[in-house]
Backbone and ligand atoms as CSV (ligand in chain L), in Angstrom:
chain,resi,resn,atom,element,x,y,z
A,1,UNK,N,N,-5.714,-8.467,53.455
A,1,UNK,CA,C,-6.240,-8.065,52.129
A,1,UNK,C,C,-7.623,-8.678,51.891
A,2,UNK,N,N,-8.546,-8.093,51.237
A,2,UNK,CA,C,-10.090,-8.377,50.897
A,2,UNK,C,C,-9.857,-9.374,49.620
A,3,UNK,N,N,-10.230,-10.641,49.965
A,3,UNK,CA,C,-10.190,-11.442,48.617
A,3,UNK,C,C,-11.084,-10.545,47.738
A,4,UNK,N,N,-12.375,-10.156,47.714
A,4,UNK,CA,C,-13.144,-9.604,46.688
A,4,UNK,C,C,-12.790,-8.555,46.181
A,5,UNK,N,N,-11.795,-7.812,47.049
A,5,UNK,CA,C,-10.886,-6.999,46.234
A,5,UNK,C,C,-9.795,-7.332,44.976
A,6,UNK,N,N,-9.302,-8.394,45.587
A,6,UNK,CA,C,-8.047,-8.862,44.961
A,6,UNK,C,C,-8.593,-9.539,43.850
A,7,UNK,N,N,-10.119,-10.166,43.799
A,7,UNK,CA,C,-10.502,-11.132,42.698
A,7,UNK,C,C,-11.116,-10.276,41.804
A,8,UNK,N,N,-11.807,-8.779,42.330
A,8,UNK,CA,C,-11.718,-7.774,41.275
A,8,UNK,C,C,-10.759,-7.455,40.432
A,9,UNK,N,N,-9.954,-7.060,40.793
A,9,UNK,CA,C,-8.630,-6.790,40.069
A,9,UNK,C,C,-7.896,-7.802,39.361
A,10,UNK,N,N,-8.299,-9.239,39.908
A,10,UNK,CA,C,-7.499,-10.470,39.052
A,10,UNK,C,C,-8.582,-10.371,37.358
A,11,UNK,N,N,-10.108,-9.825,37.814
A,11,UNK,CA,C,-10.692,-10.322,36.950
A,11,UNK,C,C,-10.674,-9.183,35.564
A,12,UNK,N,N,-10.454,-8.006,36.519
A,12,UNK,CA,C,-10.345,-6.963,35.515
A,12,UNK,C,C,-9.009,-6.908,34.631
A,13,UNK,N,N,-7.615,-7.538,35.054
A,13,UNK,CA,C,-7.100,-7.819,34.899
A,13,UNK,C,C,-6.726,-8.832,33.424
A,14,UNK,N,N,-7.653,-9.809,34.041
A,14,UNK,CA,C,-8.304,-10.682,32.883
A,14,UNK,C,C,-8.592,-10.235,31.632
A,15,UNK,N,N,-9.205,-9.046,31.640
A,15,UNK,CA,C,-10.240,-8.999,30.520
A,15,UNK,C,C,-9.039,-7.597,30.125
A,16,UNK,N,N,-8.359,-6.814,30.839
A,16,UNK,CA,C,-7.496,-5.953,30.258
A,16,UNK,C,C,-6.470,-6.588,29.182
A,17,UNK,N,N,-5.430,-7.745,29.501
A,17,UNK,CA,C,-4.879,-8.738,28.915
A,17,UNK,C,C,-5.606,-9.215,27.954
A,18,UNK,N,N,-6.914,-9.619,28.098
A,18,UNK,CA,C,-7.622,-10.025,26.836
A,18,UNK,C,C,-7.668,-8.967,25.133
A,19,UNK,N,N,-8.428,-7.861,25.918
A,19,UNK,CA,C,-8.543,-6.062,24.923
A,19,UNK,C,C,-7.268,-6.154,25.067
A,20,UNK,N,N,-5.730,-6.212,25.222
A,20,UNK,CA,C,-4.599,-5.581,24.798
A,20,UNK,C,C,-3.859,-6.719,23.856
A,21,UNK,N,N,-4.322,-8.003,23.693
A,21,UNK,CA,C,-4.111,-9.190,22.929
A,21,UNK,C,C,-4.949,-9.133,22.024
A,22,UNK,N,N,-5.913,-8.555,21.715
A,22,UNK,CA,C,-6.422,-8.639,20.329
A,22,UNK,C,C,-6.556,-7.466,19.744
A,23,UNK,N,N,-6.187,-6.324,20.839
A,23,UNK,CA,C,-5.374,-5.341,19.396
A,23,UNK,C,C,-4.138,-5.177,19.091
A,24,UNK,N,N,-3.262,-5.812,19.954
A,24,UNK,CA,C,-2.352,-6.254,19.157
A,24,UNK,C,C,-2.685,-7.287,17.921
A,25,UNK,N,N,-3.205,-8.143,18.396
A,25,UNK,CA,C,-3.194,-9.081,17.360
A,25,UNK,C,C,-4.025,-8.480,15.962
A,26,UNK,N,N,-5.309,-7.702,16.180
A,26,UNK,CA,C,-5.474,-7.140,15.006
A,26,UNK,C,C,-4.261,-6.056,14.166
A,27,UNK,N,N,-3.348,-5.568,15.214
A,27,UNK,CA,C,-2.474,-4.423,14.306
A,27,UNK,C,C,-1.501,-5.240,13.320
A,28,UNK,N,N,-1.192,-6.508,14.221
A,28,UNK,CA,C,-0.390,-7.862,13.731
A,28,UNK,C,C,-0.744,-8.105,12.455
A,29,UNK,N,N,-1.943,-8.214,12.526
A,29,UNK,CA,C,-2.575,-8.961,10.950
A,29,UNK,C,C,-2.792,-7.696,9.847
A,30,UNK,N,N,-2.985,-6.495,10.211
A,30,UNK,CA,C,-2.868,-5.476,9.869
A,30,UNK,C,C,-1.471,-4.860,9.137
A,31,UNK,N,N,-0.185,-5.646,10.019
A,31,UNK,CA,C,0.877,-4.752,9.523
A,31,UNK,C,C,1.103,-3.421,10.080
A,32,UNK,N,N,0.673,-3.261,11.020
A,32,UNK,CA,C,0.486,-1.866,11.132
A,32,UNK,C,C,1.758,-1.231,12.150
A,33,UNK,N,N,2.170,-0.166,12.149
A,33,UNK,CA,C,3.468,0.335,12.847
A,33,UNK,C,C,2.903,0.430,14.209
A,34,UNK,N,N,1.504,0.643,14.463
A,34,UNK,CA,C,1.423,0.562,15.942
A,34,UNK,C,C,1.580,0.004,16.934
A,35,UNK,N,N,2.010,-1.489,16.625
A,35,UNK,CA,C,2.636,-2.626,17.122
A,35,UNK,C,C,3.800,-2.102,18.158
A,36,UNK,N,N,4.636,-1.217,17.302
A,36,UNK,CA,C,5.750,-1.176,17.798
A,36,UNK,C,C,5.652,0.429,19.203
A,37,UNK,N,N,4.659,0.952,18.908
A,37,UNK,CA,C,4.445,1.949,20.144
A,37,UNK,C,C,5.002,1.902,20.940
A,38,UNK,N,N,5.436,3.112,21.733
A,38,UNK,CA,C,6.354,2.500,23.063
A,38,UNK,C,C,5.668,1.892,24.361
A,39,UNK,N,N,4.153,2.669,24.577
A,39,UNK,CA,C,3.103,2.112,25.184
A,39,UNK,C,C,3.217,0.535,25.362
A,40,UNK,N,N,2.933,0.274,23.692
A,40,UNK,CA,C,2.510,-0.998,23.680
A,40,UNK,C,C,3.330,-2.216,24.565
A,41,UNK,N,N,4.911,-1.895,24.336
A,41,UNK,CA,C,6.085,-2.491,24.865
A,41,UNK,C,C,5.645,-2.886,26.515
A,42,UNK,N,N,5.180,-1.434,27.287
A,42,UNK,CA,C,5.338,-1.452,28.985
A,42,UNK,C,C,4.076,-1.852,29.427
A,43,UNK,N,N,2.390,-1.231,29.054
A,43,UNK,CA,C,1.254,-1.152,29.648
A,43,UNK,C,C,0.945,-3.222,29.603
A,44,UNK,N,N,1.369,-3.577,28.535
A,44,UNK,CA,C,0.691,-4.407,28.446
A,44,UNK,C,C,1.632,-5.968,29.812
A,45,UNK,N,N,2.304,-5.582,29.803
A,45,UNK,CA,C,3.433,-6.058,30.934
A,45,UNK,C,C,3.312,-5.634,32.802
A,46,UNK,N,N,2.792,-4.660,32.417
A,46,UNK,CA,C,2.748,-4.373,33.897
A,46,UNK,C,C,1.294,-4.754,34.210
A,47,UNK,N,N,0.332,-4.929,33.273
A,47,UNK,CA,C,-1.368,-5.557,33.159
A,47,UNK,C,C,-0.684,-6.614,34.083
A,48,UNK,N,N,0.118,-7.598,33.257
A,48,UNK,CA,C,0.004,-9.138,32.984
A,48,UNK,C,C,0.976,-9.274,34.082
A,49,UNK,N,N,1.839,-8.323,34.859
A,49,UNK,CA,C,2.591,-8.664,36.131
A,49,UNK,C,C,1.126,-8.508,37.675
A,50,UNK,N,N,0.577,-7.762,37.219
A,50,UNK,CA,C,-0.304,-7.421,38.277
A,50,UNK,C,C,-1.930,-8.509,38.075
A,51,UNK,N,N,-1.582,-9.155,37.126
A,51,UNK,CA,C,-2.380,-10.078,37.000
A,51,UNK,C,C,-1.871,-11.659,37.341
A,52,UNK,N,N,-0.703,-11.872,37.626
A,52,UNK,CA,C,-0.245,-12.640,38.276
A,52,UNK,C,C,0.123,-13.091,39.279
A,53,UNK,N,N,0.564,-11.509,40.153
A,53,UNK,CA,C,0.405,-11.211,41.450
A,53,UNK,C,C,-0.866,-11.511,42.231
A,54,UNK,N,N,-2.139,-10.981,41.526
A,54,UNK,CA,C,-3.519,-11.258,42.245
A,54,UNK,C,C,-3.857,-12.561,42.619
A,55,UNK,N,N,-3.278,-13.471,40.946
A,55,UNK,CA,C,-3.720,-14.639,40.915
A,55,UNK,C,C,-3.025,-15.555,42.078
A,56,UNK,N,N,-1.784,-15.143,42.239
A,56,UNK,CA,C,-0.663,-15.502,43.498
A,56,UNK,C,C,-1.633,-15.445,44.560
A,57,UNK,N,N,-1.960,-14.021,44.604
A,57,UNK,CA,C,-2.901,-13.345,45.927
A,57,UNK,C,C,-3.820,-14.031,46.143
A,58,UNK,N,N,-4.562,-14.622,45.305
A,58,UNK,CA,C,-5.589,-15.011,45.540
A,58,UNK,C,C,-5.372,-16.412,46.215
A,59,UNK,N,N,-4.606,-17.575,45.321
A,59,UNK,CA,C,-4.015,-18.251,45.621
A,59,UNK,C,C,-3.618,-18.966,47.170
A,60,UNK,N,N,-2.915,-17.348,47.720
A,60,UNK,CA,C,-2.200,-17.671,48.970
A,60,UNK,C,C,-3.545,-17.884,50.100
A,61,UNK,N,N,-4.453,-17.114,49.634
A,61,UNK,CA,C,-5.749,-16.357,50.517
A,61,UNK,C,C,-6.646,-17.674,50.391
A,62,UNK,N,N,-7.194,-18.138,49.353
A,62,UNK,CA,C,-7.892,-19.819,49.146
A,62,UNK,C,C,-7.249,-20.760,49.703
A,63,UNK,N,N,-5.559,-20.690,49.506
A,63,UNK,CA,C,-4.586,-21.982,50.374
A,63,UNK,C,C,-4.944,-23.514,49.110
A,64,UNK,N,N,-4.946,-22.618,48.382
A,64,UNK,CA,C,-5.111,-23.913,47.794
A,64,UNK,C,C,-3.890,-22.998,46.096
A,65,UNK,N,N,-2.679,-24.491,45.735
A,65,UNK,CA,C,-1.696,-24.161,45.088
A,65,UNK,C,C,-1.353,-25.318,43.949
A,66,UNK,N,N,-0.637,-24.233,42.753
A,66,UNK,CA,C,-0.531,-25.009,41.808
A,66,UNK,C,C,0.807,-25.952,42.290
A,67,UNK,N,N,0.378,-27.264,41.610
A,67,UNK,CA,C,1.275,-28.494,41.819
A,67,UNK,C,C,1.066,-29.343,43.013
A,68,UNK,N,N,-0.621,-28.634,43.700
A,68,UNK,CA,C,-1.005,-29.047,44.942
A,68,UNK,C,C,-2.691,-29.539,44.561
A,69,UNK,N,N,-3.344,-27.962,43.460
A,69,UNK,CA,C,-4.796,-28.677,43.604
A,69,UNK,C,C,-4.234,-28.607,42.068
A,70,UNK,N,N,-5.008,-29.408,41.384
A,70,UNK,CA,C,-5.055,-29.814,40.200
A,70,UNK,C,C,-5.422,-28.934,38.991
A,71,UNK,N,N,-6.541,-27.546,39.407
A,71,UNK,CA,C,-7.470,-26.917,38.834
A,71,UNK,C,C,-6.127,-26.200,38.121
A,72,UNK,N,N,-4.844,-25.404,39.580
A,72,UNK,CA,C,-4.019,-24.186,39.767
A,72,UNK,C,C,-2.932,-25.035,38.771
A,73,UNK,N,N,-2.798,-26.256,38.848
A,73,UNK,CA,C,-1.763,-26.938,38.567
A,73,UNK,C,C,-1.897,-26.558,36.729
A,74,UNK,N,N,-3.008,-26.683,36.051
A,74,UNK,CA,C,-3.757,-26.727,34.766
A,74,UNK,C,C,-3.506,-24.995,34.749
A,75,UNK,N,N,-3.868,-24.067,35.352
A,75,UNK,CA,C,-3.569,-22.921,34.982
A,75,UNK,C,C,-2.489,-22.575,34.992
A,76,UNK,N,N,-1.325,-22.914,35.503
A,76,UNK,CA,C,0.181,-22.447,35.477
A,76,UNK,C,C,0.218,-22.909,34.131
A,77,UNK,N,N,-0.308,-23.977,33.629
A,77,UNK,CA,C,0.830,-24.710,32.600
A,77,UNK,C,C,0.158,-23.999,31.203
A,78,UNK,N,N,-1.517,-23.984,31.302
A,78,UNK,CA,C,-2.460,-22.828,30.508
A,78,UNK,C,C,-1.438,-21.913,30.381
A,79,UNK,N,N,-1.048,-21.053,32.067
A,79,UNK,CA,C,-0.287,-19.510,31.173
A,79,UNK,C,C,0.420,-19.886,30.807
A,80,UNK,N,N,1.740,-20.431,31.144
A,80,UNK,CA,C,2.883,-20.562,29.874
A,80,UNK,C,C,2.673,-20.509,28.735
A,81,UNK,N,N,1.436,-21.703,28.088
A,81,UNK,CA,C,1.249,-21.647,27.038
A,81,UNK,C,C,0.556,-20.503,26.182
A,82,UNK,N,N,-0.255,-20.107,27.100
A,82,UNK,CA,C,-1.050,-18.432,26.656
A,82,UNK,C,C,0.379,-17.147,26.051
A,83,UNK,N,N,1.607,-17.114,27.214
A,83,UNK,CA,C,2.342,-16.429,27.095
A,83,UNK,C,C,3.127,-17.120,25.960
A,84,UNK,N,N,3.695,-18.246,25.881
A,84,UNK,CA,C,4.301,-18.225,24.924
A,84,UNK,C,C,3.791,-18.221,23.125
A,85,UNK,N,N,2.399,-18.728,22.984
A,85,UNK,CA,C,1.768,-18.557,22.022
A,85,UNK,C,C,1.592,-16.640,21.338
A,86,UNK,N,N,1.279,-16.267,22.800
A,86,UNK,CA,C,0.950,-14.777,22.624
A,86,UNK,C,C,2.010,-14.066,21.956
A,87,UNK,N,N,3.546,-14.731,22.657
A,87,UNK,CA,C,4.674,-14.179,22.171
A,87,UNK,C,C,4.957,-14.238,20.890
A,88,UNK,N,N,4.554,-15.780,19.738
A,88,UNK,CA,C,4.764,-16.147,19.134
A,88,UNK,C,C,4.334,-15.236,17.667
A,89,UNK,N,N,2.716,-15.185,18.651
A,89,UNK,CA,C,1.613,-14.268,17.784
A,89,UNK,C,C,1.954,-12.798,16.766
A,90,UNK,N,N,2.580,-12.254,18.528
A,90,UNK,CA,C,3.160,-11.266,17.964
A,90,UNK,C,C,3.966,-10.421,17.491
A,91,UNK,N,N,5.502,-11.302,17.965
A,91,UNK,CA,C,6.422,-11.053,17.242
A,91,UNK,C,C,7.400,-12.199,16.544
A,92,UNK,N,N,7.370,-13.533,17.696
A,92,UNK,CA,C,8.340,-14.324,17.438
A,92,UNK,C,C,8.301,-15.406,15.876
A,93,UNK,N,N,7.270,-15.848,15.286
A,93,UNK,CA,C,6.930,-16.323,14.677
A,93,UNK,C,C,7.211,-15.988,13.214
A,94,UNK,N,N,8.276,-16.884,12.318
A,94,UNK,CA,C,8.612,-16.196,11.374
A,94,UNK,C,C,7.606,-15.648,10.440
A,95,UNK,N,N,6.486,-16.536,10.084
A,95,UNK,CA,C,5.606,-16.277,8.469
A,95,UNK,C,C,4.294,-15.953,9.112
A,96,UNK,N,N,3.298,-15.240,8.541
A,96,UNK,CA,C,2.538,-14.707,8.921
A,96,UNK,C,C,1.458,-15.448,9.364
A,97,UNK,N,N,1.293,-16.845,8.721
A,97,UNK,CA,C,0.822,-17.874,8.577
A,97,UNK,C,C,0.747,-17.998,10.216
A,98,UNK,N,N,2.412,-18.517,10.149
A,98,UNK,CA,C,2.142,-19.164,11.599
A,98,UNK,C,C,2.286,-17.970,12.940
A,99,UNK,N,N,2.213,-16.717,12.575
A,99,UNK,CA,C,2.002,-15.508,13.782
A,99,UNK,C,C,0.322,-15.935,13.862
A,100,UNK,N,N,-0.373,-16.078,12.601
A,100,UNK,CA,C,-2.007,-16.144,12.648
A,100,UNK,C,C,-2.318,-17.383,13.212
A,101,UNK,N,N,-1.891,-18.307,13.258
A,101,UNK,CA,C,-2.138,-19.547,14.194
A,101,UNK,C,C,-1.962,-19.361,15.248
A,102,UNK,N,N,-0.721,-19.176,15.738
A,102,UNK,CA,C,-0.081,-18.971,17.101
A,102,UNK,C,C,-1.388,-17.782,17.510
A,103,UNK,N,N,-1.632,-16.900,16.692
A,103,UNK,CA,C,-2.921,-15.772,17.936
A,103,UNK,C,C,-4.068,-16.626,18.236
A,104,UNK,N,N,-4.610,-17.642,17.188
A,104,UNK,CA,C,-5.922,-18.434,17.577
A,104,UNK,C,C,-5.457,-19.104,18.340
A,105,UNK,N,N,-4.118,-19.978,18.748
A,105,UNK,CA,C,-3.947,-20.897,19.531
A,105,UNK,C,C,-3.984,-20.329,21.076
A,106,UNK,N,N,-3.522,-19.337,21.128
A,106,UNK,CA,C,-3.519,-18.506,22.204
A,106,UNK,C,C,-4.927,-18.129,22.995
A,107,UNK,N,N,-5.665,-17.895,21.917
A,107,UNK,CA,C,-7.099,-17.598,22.171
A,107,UNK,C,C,-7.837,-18.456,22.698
A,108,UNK,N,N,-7.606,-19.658,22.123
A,108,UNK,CA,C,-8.499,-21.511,22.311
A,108,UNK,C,C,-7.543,-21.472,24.090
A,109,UNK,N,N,-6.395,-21.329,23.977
A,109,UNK,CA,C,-5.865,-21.403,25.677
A,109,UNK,C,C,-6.561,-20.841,26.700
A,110,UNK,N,N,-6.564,-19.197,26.204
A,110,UNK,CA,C,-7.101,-18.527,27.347
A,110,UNK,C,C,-8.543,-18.415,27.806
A,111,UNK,N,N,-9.323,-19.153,26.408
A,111,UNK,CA,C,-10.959,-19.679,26.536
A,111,UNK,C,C,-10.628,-20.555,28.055
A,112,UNK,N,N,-9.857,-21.349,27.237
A,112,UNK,CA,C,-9.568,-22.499,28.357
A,112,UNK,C,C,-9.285,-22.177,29.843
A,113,UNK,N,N,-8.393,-21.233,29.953
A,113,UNK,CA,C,-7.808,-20.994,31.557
A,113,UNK,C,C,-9.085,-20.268,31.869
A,114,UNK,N,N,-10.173,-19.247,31.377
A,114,UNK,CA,C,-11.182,-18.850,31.945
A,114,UNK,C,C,-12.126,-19.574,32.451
A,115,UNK,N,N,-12.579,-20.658,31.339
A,115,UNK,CA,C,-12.966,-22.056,32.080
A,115,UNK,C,C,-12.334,-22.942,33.149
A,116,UNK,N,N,-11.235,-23.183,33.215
A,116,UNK,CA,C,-10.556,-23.562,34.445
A,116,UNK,C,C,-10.797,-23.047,35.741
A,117,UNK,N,N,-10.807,-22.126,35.415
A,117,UNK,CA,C,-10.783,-20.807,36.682
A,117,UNK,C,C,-12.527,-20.759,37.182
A,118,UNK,N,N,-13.717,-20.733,36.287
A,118,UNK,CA,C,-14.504,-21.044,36.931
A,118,UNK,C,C,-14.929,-22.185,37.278
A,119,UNK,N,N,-14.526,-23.112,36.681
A,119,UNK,CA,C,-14.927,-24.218,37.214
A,119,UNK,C,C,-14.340,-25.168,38.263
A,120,UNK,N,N,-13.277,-24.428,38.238
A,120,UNK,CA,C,-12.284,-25.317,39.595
A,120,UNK,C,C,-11.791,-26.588,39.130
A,121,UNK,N,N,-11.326,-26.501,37.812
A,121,UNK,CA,C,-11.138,-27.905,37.061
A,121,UNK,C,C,-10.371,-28.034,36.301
A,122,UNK,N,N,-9.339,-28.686,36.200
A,122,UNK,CA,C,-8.668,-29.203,35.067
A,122,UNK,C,C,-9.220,-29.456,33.864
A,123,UNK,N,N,-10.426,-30.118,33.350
A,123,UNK,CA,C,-11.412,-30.387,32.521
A,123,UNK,C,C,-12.423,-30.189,32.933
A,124,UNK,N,N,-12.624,-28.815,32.633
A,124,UNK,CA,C,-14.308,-28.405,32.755
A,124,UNK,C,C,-15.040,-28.817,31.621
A,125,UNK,N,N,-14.871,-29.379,30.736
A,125,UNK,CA,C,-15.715,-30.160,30.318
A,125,UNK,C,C,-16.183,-31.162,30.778
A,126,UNK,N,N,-15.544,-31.914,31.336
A,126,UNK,CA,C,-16.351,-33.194,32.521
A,126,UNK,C,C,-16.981,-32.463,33.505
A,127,UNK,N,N,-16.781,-31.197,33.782
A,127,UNK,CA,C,-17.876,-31.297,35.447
A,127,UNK,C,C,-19.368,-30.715,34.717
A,128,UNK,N,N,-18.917,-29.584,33.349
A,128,UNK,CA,C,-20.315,-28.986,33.062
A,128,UNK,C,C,-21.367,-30.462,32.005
A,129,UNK,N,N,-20.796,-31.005,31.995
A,129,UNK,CA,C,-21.112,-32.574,31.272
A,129,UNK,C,C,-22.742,-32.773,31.510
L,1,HEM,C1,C,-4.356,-15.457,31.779
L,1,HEM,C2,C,-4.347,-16.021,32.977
L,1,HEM,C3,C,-5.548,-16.127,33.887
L,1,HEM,C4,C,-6.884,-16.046,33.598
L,1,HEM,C5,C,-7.555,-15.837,32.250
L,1,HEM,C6,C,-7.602,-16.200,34.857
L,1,HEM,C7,C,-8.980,-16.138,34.994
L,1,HEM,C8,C,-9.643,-16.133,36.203
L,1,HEM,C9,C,-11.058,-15.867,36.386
L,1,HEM,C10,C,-12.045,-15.518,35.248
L,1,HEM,C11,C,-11.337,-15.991,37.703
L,1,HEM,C12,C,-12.689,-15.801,38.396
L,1,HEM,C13,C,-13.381,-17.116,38.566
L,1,HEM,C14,C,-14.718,-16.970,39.267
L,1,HEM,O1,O,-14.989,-15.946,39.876
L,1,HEM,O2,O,-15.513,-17.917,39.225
L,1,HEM,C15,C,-10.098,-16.356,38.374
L,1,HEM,C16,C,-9.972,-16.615,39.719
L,1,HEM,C17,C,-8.830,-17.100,40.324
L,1,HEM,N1,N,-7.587,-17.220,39.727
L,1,HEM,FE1,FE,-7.123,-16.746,37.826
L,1,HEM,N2,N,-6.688,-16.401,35.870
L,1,HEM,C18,C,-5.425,-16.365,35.317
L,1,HEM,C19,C,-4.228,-16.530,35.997
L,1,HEM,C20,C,-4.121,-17.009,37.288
L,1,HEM,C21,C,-2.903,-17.399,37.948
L,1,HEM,C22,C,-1.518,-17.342,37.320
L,1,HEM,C23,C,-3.232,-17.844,39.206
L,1,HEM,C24,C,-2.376,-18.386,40.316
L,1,HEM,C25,C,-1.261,-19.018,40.212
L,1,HEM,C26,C,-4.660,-17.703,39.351
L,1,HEM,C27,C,-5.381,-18.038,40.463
L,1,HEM,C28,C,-6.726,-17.778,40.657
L,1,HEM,C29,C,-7.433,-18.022,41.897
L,1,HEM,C30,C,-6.838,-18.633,43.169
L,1,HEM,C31,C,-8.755,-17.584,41.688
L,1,HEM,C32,C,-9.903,-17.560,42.753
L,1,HEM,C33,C,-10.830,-18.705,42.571
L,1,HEM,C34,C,-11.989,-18.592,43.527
L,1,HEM,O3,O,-12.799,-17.658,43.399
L,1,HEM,O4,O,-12.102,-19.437,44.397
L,1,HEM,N3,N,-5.166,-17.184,38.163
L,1,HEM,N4,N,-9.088,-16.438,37.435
């Protein structure tokens, strides 16, 4: 497999997950029935499976692994928190209050794992320093 293939698709990937998290999250704050689309349920799942796969892909292809380099180790634990915030955002979260936190918190994460990811760092704030 062509890493520059696979890091295309991780990146487009990226930014698909990004556009399908903030219109959800705007329909969220909205109220709006489009939330519940049947679309909305599958496209945005099979994004975020094939965006995990790449990242795997990519992963296997660099040889370098989370719980091994430090950078991968910081992005596993980033997504959880991306996914579970995201979850929180948009449906799990009882008061609206805290669905609207949980979407910024989500947001401040995935700033974060994009920075991770270029910088090869656990705290990219210390290397761009
Ligand atoms: C929401 C989750 C994720 C985001 C936002 C994200 C973001 C990115 C971005 C922007 C790049 C390109 C970096 C660059 O070209 O400088 C990248 C590369 C990469 N990502 Fe992800 N990623 C995510 C999930 C994952 C996961 C789950 C893994 C693996 C377990 C992973 C592994 C990698 C690897 C190995 C690279 C290649 C780094 C290189 O070019 O040397 N990513 N990621």
């Amino acid at each position: 497999m062509d890493f520059a293939l696979v890091r295309d698709v991780h990146i487009a990937t990226v930014g698909i997950t990004l556009t399908l998290f903030l219109l959800r999250y705007a329909w969220m704050l909205q109220e709006s029935p489009r939330l519940k689309a049947r679309w909305v349920k599958i496209i945005p799942h099979a994004n975020d499976t094939l965006l995990l796969a790449s990242g795997i892909g990519l992963a296997l292809m660099i040889r370098q692994y989370p719980f091994v380099d430090a950078w991968l180790t910081a992005k596993f634990f980033a997504l959880l928190a991306y996914i579970l915030f995201g979850t929180l955002a948009l449906k799990r979260a009882r008061s609206k209050t805290q669905r609207t936190a949980s979407g910024l918190a989500a947001l401040t994460v995935f700033a974060y794992l994009v920075m991770v990811a270029v910088s090869h760092s656990p705290a990219p704030w210390s290397v761009w320093r």
